[in-house]
C-alpha positions in Angstrom: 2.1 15.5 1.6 0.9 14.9 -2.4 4.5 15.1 -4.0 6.9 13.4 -6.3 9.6 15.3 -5.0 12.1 13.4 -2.6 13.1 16.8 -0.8 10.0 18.2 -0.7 8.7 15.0 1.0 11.8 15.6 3.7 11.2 19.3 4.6 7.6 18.3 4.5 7.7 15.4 7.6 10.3 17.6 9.5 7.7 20.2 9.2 4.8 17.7 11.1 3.5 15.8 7.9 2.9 12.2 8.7 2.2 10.3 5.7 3.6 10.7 1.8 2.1 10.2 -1.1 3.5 10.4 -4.5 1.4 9.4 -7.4 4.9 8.8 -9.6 6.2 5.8 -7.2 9.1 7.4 -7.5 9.7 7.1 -10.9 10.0 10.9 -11.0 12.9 11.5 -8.6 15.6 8.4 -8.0 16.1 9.8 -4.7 12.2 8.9 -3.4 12.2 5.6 -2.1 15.6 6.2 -0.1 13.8 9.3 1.4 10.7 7.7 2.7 13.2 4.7 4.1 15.2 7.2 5.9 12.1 9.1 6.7 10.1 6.4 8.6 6.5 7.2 7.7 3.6 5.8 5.3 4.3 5.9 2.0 1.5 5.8 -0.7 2.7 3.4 -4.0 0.6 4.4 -6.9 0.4 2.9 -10.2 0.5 5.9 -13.1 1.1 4.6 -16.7 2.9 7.4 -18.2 3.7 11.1 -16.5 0.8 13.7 -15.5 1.7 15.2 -18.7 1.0 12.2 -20.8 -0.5 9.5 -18.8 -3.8 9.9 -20.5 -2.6 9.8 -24.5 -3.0 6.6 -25.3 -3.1 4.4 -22.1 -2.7 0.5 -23.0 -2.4 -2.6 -20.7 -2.9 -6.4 -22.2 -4.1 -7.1 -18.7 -4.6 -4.2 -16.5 -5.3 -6.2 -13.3 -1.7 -8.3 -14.0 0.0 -5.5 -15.1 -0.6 -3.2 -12.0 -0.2 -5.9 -9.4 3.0 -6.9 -11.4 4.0 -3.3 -11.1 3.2 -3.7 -6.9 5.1 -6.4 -6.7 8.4 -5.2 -7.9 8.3 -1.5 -6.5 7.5 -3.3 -2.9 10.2 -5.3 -3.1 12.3 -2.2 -4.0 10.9 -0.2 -1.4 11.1 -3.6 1.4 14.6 -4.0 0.4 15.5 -0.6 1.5 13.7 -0.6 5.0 10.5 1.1 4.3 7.6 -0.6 6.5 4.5 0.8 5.9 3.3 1.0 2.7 0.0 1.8 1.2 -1.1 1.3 -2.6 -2.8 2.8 -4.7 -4.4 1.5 -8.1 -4.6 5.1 -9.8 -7.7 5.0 -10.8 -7.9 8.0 -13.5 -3.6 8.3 -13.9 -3.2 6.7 -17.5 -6.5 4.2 -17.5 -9.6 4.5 -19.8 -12.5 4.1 -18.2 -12.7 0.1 -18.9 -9.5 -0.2 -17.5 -10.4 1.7 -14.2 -14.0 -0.2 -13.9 -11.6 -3.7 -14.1 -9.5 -2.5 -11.5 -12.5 -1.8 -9.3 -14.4 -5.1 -10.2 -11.0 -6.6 -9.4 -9.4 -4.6 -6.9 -9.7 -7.8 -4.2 -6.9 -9.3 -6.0 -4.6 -6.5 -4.9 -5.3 -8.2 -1.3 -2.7 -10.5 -2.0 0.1 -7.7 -1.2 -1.0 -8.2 2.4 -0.8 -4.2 2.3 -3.5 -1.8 2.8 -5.3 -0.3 -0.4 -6.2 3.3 -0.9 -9.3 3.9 -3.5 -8.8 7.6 -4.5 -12.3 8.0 -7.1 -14.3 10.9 -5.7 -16.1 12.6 -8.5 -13.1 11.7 -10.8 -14.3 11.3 -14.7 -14.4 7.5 -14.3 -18.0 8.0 -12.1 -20.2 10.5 -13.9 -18.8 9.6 -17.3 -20.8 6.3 -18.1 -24.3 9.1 -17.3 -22.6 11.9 -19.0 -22.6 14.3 -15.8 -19.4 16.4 -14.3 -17.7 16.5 -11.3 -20.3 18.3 -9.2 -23.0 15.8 -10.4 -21.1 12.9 -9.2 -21.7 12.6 -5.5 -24.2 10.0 -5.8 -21.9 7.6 -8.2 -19.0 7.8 -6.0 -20.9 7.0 -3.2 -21.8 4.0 -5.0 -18.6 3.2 -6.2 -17.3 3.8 -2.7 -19.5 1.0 -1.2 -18.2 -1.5 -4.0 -14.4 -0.6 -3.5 -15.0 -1.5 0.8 -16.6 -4.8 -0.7 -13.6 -5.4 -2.9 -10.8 -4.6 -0.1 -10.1 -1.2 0.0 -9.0 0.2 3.1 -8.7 3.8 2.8 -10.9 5.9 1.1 -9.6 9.2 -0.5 -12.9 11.8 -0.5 -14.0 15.0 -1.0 -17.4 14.6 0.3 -16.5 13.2 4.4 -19.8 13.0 6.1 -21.2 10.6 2.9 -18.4 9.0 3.0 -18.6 8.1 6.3 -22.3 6.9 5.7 -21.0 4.7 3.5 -18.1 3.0 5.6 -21.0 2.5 8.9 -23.0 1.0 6.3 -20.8 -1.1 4.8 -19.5 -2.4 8.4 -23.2 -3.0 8.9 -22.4 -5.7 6.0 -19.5 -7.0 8.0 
């Protein structure tokens, strides 16, 4: 389940879901983390500068790299120190970055590696790839499926698509490289 809501996260697994993912890092509801301990399953840490309503007014880092894997750091102590065991992060590519700050996450995303945790890339046709060429969403298969090859090289783990059968082209080619 996509949700920043503690609750709905709890009637969501007792319903069958198996995985939560709340792009807030439960920063939105005090009552998150606690849940997902008690809950047992994966839980999804993203990084978001900001709230969905803001995040993308004026996002500024000194060091975006530093500042999100500072940002990992603490929240998986948090969420270790509470019981939860499997956790997933999540950069946020898109969720208060410009577009320079989401290419030096990419270019950099090995350094997340260091967690020791795996590492979600959610870019499918988001602004970040048809941008830099000036095209739109339904223009953008071809960059993500770039981009998608780079963020394997760089670590990720999990890849969040819309587009499954390229995607999958791109992960037997990239284990081709492994």
């Amino acid at each position: 389940i996509d949700t920043i809501h503690a609750e709905v996260a709890r009637q969501s697994v007792a319903a069958g879901v198996a995985i939560v993912n709340d792009i807030a890092a439960g920063r939105l509801d005090d009552k998150m983390y606690a849940t997902v301990a008690q809950l047992d399953v994966p839980y999804v840490l993203m990084h978001m500068q900001g709230t969905p309503q803001n995040m993308q007014e004026h996002p500024n880092y000194e060091d975006v790299v530093r500042e999100v894997l500072d940002f990992f750091i603490a929240e998986v102590g948090k969420l270790r120190a509470l019981g939860v065991k499997d956790i997933i992060v999540d950069v946020g590519f898109g969720f208060g970055k410009t577009l320079q700050h989401n290419y030096q996450l990419l270019k950099h995303l090995h350094v997340f590696q260091i967690l020791e945790l795996p590492i979600l890339t959610g870019i499918s046709r988001k602004s970040m790839v048809y941008k830099p060429f000036g095209g739109s969403a339904k223009t953008a298969l071809n960059g993500t499926t770039a981009l998608h090859m780079v963020a394997l090289q760089q670590g990720s783990k999990i890849l969040r698509v819309h587009d499954v059968k390229e995607a999958v082209e791109v992960i037997k080619l990239w284990q081709q490289l492994i």
